[in-house]
C-alpha positions, 0 to 999 in steps of 0.5 A: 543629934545634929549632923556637922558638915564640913565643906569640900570643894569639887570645883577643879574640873567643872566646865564653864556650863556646870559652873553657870549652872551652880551659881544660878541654883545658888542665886534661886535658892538665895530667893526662895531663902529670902522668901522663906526668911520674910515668912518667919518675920511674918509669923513672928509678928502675929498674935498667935503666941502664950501671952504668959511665956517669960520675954517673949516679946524679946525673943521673938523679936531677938529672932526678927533681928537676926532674920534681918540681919541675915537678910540685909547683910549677908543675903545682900552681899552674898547675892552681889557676890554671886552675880559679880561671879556668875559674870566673869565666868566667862573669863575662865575661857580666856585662860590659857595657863594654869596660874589663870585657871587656878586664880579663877577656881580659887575664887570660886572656891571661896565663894561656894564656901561662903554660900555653904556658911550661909545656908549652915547659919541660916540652917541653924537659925531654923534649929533654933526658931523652930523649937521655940516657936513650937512651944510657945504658939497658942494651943 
């Protein structure tokens, strides 16, 4: 049974530091994601499957395009998101009204949503490859 999480935002009373914090996690995570990514395209690429399973070759290589389009689409624009944040943090501190500081957490907001929408994709990509990689690898 799979488990669906909807987003909810506890950015409104986060100081400076524990905003840094969290984009900085968000940007390793995107690293090790990107690596754990390039991984799967490896093992997509080896010859270690049945030769005798129906489009195999169109399915693995189904998974390899959406591996890269994942990251070079949206882990890359994703990632320029996230560093182009993590630089005007420090513009949270020149807020001196609550129009600024609601300006400035509704794009972080908006930003940490399109990071829960990434790992869910990227989540889901793994549901599925996993699967099929399973049941169709060499005995």
């Amino acid at each position: 049974m799979k488990t669906e999480l909807n987003y909810i935002s506890f950015s409104s009373n986060k100081s400076i530091e524990e905003l840094r914090y969290i984009l900085s996690n968000h940007i390793s995570n995107l690293e090790h994601i990107k690596v754990e990514l390039e991984f799967y395209n490896n093992l997509l690429d080896k010859p270690i499957y049945k030769p005798e399973v129906r489009n195999l070759f169109e399915k693995l290589d189904g998974f390899k395009n959406e591996i890269n389009l994942i990251i070079e689409k949206h882990m890359v624009f994703l990632n320029n998101q996230l560093y182009a944040h993590l630089n005007s943090v420090k513009n949270k501190i020149e807020c001196d009204d609550v129009a600024c500081d609601n300006f400035f957490i509704s794009e972080h907001e908006a930003l940490d949503l399109e990071v829960f929408n990434f790992y869910k994709e990227v989540n889901d990509l793994k549901s599925r490859l996993f699967p099929f990689v399973l049941s169709v690898l060499n005995d």
